[in-house]
C-alpha positions in Angstrom: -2.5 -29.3 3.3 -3.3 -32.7 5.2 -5.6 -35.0 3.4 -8.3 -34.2 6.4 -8.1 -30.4 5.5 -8.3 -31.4 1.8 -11.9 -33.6 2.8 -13.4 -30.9 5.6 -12.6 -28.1 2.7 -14.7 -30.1 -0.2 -17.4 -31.1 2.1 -17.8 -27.3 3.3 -17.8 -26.4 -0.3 -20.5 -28.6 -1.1 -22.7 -27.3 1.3 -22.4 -23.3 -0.3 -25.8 -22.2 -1.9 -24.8 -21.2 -5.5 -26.5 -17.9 -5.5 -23.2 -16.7 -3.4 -20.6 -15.0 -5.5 -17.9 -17.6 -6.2 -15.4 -15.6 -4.6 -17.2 -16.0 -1.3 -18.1 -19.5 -1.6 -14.4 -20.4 -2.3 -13.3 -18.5 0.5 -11.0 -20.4 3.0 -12.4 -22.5 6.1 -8.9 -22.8 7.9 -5.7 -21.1 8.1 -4.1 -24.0 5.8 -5.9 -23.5 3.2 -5.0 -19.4 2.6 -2.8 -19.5 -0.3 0.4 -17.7 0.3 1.7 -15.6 2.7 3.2 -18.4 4.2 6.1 -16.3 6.3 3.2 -14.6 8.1 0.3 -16.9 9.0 2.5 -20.4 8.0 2.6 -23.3 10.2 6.0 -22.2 11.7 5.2 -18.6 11.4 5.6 -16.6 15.1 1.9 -15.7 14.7 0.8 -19.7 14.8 3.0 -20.3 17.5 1.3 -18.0 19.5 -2.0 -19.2 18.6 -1.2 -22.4 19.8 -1.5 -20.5 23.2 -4.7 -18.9 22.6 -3.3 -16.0 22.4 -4.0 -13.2 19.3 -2.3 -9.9 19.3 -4.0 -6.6 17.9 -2.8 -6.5 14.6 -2.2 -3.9 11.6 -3.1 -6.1 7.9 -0.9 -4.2 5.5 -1.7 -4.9 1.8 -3.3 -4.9 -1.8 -6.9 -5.4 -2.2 -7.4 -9.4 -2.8 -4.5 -10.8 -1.1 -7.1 -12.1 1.8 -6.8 -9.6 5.2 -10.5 -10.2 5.6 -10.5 -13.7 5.3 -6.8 -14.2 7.7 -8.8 -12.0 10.1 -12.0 -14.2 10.2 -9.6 -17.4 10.7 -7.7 -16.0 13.0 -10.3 -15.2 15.6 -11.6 -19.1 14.5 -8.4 -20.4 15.6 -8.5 -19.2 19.0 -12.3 -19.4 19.4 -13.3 -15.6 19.7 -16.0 -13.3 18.8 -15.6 -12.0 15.1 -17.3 -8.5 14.6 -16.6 -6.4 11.3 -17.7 -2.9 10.6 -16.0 -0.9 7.7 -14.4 2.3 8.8 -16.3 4.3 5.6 -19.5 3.6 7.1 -19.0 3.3 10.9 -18.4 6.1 14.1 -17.5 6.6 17.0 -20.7 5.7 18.7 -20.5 2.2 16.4 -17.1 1.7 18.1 -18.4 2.4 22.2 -21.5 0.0 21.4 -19.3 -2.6 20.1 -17.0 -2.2 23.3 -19.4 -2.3 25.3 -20.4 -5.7 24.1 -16.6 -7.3 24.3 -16.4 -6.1 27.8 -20.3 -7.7 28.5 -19.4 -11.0 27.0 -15.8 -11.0 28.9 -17.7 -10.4 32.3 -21.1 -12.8 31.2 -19.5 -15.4 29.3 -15.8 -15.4 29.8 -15.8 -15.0 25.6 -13.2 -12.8 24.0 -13.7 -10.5 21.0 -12.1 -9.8 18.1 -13.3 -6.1 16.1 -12.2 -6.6 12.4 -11.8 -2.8 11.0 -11.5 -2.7 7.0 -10.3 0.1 5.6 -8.8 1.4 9.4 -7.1 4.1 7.7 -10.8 5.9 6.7 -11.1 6.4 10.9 -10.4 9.7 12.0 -8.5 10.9 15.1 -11.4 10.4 17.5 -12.2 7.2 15.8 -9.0 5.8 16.7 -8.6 7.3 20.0 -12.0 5.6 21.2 -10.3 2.0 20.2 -7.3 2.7 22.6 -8.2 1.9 26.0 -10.2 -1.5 24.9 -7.1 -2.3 22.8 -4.7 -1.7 25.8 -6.6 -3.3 28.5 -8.0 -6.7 26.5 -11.4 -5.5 26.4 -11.1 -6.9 22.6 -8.4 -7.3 19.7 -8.4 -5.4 17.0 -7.2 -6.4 13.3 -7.1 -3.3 11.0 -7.2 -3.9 7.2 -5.2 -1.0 5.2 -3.8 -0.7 1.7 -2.3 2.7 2.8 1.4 2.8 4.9 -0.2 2.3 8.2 2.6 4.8 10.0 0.8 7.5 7.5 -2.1 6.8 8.6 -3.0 5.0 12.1 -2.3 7.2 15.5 1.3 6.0 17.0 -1.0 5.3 20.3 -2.7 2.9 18.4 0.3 1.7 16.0 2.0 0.9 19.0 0.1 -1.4 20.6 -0.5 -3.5 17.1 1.6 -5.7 15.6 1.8 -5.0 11.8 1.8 -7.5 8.9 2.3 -6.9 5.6 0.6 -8.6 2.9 2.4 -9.0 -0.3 0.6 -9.2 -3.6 -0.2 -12.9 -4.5 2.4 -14.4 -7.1 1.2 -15.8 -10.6 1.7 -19.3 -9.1 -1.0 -18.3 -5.8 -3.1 -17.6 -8.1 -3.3 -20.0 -10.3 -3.4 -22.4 -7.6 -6.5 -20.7 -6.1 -8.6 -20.8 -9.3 -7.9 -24.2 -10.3 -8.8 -25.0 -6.7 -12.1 -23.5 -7.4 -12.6 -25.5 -10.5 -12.1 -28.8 -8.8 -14.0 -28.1 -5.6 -16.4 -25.0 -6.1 -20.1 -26.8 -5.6 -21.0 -24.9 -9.4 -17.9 -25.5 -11.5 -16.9 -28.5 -10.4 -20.2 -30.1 -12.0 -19.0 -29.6 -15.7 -16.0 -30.5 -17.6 -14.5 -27.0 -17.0 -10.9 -26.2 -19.2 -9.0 -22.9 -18.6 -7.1 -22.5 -21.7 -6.3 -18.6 -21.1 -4.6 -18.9 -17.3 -2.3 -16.3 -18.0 -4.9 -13.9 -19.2 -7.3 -14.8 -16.3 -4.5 -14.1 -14.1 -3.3 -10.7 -15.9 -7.2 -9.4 -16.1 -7.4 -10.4 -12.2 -4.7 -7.6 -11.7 -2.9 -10.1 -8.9 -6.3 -10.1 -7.0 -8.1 -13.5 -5.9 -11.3 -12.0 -6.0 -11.6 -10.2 -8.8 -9.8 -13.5 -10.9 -12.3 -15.6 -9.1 -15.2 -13.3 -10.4 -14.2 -13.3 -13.6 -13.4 -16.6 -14.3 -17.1 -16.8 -12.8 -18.8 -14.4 -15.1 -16.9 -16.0 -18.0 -18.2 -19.4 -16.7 -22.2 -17.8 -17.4 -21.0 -16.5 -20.8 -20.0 -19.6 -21.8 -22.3 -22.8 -23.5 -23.3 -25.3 -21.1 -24.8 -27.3 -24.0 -21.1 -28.4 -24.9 -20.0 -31.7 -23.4 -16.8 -29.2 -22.4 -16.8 -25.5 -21.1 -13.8 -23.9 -22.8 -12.7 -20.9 -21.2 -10.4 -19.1 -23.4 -9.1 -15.7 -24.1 -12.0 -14.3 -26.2 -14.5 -15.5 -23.4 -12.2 -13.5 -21.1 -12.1 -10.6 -23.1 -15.5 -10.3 -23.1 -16.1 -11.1 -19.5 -13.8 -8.4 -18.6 -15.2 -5.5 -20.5 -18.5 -6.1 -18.6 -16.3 -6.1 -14.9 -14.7 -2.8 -16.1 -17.7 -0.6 -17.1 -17.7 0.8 -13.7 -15.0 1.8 -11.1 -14.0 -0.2 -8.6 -12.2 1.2 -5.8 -10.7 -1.9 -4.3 -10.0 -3.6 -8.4 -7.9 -3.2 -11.5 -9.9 0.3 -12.5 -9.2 2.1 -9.2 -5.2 1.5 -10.1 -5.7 1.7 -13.8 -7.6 5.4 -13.4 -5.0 6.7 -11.0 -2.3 5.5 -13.0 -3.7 7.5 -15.7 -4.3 10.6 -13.7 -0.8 10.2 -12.5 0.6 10.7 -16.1 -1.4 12.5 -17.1 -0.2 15.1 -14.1 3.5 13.8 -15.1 2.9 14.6 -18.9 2.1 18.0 -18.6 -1.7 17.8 -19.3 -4.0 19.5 -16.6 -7.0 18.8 -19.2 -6.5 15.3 -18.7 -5.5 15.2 -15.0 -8.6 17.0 -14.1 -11.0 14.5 -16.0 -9.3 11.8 -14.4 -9.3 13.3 -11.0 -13.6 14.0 -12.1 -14.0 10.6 -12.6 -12.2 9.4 -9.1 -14.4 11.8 -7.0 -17.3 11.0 -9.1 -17.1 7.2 -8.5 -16.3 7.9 -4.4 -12.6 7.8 -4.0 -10.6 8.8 -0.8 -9.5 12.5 -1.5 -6.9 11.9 0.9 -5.8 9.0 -1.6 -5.3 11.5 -4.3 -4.5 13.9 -2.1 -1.2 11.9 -0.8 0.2 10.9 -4.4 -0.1 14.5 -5.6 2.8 15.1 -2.6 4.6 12.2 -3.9 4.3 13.3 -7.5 5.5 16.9 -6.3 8.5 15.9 -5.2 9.2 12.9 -7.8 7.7 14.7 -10.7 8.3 18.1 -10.6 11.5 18.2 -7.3 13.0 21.3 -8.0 12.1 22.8 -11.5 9.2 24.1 -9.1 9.9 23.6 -5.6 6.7 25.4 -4.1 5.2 22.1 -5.8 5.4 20.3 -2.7 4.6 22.9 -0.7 1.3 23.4 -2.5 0.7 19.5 -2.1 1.4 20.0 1.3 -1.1 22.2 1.9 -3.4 20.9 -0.5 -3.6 17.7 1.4 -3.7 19.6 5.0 -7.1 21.5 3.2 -8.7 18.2 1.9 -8.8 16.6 5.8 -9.9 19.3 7.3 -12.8 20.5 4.9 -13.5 17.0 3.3 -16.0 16.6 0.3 -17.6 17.9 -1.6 -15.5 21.3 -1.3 -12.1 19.5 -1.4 -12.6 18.5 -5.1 -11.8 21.8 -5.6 -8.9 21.9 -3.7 -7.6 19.0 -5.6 -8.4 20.4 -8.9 -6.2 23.8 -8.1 -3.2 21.4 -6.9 -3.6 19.4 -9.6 -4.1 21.6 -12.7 -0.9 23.8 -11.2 1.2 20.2 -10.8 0.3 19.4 -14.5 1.2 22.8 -15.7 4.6 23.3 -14.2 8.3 22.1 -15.1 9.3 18.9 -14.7 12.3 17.2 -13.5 13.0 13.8 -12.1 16.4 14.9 -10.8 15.9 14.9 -6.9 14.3 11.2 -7.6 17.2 9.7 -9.6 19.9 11.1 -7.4 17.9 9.6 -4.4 18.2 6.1 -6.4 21.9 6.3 -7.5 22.8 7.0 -3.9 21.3 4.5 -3.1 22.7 1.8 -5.7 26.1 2.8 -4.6 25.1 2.0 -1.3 24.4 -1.3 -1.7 27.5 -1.7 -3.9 30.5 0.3 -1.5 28.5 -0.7 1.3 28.9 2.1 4.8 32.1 4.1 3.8 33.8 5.8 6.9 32.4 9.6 7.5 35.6 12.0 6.9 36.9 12.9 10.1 36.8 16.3 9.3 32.9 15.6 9.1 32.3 13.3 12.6 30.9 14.9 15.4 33.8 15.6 18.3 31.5 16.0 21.3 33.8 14.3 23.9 37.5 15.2 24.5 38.4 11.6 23.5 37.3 12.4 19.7 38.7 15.7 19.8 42.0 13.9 20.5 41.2 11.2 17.8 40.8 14.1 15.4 37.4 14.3 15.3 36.2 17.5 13.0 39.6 18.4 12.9 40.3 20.7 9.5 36.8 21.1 9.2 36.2 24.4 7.0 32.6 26.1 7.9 31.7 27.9 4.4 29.8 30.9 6.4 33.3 32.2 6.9 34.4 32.1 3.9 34.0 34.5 0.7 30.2 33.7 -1.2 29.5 30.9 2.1 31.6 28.7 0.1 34.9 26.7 0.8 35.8 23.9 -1.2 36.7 20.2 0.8 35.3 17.0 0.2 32.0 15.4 2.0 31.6 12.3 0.5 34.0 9.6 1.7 37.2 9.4 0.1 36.5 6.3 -2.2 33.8 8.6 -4.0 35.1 11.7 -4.2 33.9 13.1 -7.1 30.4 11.5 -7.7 27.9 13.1 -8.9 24.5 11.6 -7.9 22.0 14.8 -8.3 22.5 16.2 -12.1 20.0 19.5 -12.2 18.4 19.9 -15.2 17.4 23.2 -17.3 14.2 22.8 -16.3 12.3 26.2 -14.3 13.7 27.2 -11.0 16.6 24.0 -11.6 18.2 25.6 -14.1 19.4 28.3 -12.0 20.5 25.4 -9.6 22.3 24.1 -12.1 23.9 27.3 -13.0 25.1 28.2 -9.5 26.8 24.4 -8.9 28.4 24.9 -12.2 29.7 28.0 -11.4 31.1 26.5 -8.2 32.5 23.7 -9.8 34.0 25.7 -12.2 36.2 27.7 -9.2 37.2 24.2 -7.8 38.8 23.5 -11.1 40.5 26.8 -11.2 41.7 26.8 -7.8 43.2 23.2 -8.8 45.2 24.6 -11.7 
């Protein structure tokens, strides 16, 4: 940061009424002064090379709560002097979106004035939501920048997708965020009026869950729980503790709670306990969370989780997750709780998942082993002649659809990546590959 940015940054901080949250008054006035993500919005980054040309792509924000897409979006229509309106996708509709339009394409044709639509939480849009941005996006009636923390091919239209550019936000390091709150100590127009001493960073850091907000807040609300008739303000773990167990009596969707409840319901599901999975699944609904949030790591859990000790798992996920976005609340809480309690009470394996891993640790250590040519595809006459497929054994003409030959490449024959458990419906899968591993061997003998 130049020392100009350093001086136009501390004079804009001094002018922030100190009723504002900290967080807000400490966010940042240019695109130097965002901490991190430097491959991305950094001076030599593609995306400031083309705002040096005034010109601003439509752009997908991929990340963690707290990691700044709001803020990035703000500068960003700053740096090439455009309009900057934000609506949240929870609370706005379709006719929100035409209105808005409608007023990029006015100030376009009345003031020569681009627009920029800032949409958090994009991925809370349905279908016709999204569909009514596509023609504005596509003809430069305005620039949109979405805000997701959910895989934005899951859950943006490929119409839309296609026409964004998407950037994804990595959760700030321990180093970002140290560097942010002893910024705010030193400039913020509040603390930087007392002789302020963090002597807990570490746990202000691990309560703020790698998010700058919710550090910032609660190195704020430890600030007003500290005594200002001390020459020094001391802010150490205790005073943390403390400040923390008032931030976390309620849920927050976009803090620490919202992962530390799922990652609880999640285990819970894992563990076997559908008394516990449905209390924490209670308490996610209750407090307002996305169904389709829960809805989506149920699938995952299916398949990780459970894989095929109970394949009609993910198939139940499946459907689950179909029901919950096409009746929505309050009627899909009951949808999750059937998917749910059944996940909890089923067998468990992990099989599918750490085969899946293995394969792929071998990968990256063999590297891309030839296919067999018994295995390649022979299409043209030229493969045929390079032996393409040739000896190729299909097992549907052979006695149980079986025929032993090898279809890994020749440096790992032999490997075993997926190892069935005795778990439910697995065991049985174990018992038939045993019982064909057990013919190799004797037609070997």
């Amino acid at each position: 940061m130049t020392a100009d940015n350093t001086s136009l940054f501390t004079h804009a901080a001094e002018q922030e009424p100190t009723h504002r949250p900290l967080a807000e008054r400490m966010r940042p006035r240019h695109l130097d002064d965002v901490v991190g993500h430097t491959s991305i919005i950094g001076p030599h980054s593609a995306l400031r090379q083309q705002l040096k040309t005034a010109y601003l792509p439509s752009l997908i924000l991929w990340g963690p709560p707290g990691v700044g897409k709001t803020t990035i979006a703000r500068l960003l229509a700053d740096e090439v002097g455009f309009r900057f309106q934000s609506i949240s996708a929870v609370s706005a509709g379709v006719k929100d979106v035409k209105e808005i339009i409608e007023e990029a394409r006015r100030q376009i044709e009345l003031y020569n004035k681009r627009s920029v639509l800032f949409i958090d939480e994009i991925h809370r849009f349905n279908k016709a939501q999204q569909d009514a941005l596509l023609h504005a996006v596509e003809n430069g009636t305005l620039v949109l920048i979405g805000a997701t923390t959910e895989n934005p091919s899951f859950e943006v239209i490929y119409p839309l997708l296609s026409r964004c550019q998407v950037l994804k936000l990595e959760p700030l390091g321990k180093e970002d965020l140290q560097t942010i709150i002893e910024r705010a100590v030193e400039k913020d127009v509040l603390l930087s009026r007392y002789d302020l001493r963090i002597e807990a960073m570490d746990t202000l850091i691990y309560y703020g869950g790698g998010d700058a907000r919710r550090s910032l807040n609660l190195l704020e609300s430890a600030f007003y729980l500290a005594d200002k008739n001390k020459t020094k303000i001391v802010i150490d773990a205790n005073l943390l503790e403390k400040a923390a167990g008032q931030n976390m009596l309620y849920y927050d969707k976009k803090g620490e709670a919202h992962y530390d409840i799922i990652s609880a319901f999640i285990k819970s599901v894992r563990g076997s306990d559908p008394d516990a999975a449905v209390y924490w699944l209670a308490r996610m609904l209750k407090a307002g969370e996305d169904p389709l949030f829960i809805a989506r790591r149920l699938i995952i859990l299916a398949s990780e989780d459970i894989g095929n000790a109970e394949p009609y798992a993910l198939s139940l996920a499946n459907a689950g997750f179909e029901a919950v976005h096409h009746i929505g609340m309050p009627e899909a809480r009951i949808v999750l709780a059937q998917v749910t309690t059944y996940l909890a009470s089923v067998p468990k394996s992990n099989a599918a998942y750490k085969a899946v891993n293995a394969a792929e640790e071998e990968i990256n250590k063999s590297g891309d082993l030839p296919v067999p040519l018994h295995l390649r595809n022979a299409p043209t006459k030229l493969m045929k002649d390079l032996k393409y497929g040739a000896g190729y054994k299909y097992p549907h003409d052979h006695k149980n659809h079986f025929v032993e030959q090898q279809y890994l490449p020749a440096k790992l024959k032999n490997t075993k990546f997926y190892k069935p458990t005795q778990q439910g419906r697995e065991a049985r899968l174990a018992e038939y590959l045993n019982k064909l591993a057990k013919g190799k061997k004797d037609n070997q003998k």
